[in-house]
KEFI-566617 format. One record per residue: residue in one letter; x, y, z of N, C-alpha, C in turn. Coordinates in steps of 0.02 Angstrom, whole numbers, padded with zeros to 5 digits, always signed. Example, Ala and Ser with C-alpha at 12.3 -4.5 7.8 and 13.67 -1.06 7.14 Angstrom:
BEGIN
a+00660-00284+00390+00615-00225+00390+00660-00165+00390s+00642-00112+00354+00684-00053+00357+00645+00002+00394
//
This chain:
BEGIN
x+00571-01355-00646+00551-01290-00622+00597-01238-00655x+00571-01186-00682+00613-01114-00708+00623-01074-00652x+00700-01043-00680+00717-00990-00634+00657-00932-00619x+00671-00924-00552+00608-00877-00544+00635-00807-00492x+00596-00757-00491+00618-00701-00461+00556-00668-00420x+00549-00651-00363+00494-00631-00344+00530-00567-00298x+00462-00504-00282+00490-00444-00260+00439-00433-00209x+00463-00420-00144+00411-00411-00076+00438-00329-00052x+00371-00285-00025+00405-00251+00019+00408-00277+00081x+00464-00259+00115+00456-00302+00194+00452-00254+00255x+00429-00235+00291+00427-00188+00329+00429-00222+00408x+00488-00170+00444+00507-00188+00532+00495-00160+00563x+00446-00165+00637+00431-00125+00658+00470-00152+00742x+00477-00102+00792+00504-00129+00857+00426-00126+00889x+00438-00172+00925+00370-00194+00972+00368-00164+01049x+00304-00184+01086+00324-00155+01157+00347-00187+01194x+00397-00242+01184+00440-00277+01203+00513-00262+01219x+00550-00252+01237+00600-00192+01211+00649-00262+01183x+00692-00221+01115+00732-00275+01074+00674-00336+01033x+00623-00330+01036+00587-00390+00976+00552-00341+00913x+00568-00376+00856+00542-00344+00813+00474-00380+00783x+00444-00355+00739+00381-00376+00718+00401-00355+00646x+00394-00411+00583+00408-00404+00518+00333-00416+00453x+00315-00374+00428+00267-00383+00376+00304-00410+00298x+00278-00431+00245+00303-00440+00174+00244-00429+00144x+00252-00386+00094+00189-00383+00026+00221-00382-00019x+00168-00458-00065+00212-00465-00113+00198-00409-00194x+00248-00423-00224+00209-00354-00294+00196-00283-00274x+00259-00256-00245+00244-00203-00230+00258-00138-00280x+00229-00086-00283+00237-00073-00361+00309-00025-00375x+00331-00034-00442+00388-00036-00437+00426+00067-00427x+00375+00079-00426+00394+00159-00398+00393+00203-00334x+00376+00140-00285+00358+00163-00217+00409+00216-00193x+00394+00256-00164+00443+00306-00117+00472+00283-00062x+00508+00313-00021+00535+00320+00066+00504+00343+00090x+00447+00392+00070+00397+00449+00092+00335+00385+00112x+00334+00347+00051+00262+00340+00033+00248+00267+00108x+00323+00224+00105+00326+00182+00157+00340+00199+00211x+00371+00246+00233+00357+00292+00299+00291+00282+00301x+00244+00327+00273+00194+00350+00298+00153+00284+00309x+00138+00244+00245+00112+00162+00280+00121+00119+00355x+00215+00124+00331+00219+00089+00424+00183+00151+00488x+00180+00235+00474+00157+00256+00523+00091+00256+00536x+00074+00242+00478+00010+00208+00482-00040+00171+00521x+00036+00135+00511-00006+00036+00564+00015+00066+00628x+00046+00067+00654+00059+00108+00713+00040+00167+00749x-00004+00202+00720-00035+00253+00749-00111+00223+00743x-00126+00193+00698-00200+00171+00695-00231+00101+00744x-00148+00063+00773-00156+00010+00800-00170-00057+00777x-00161-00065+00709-00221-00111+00666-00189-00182+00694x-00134-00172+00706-00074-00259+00707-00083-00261+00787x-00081-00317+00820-00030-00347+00877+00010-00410+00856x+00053-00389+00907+00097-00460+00904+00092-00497+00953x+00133-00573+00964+00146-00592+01016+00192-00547+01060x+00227-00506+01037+00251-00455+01079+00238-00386+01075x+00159-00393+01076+00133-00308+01081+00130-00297+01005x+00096-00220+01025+00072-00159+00984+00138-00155+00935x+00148-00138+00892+00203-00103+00872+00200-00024+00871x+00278-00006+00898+00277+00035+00919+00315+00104+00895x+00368+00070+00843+00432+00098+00817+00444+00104+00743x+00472+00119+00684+00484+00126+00626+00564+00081+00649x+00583+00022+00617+00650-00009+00627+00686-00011+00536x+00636-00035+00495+00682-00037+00430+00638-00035+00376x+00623-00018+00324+00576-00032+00271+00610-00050+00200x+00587-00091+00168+00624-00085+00092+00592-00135+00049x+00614-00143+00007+00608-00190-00062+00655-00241-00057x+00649-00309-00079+00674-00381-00044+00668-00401-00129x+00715-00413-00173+00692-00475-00182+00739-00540-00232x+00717-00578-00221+00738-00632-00230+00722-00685-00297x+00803-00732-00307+00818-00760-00361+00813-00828-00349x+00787-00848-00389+00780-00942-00381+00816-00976-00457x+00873-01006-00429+00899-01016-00492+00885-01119-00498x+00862-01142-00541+00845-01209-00534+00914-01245-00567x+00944-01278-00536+00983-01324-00521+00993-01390-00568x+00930-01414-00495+00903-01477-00533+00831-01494-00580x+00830-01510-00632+00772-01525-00651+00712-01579-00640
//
């Protein structure tokens, strides 16, 4: 296997649970996204209702960003 690298946005939202969060990942997210532009997405899901969780609606904006990750192969 070759080293590999992959890039997710991951987005947190707080639930109507109080203290549980609810976490999304999309992978390939493009590489110029804003703070504006993911704001407005997570307020999105949350004002439109589209998600539940096992712990509710989401309800809150908790963290948004770009994730990503290195796979370095070891063994062959």
């Amino acid at each position: 296997m070759a080293d590999t690298s992959s890039t997710v946005l991951r987005l947190v939202f707080g639930t109507e649970v109080e203290g549980k969060t609810a976490s999304m990942e999309f992978n390939n997210p493009k590489a110029d996204v804003t703070q504006a532009q993911v704001h407005d997405l997570m307020q999105m899901f949350i004002t439109k209702n589209v998600v539940n969780t096992t712990n509710g609606a989401l309800t809150t904006i908790v963290d948004g960003g770009i994730v990503t990750r290195n796979f370095t192969d070891l063994v062959p």
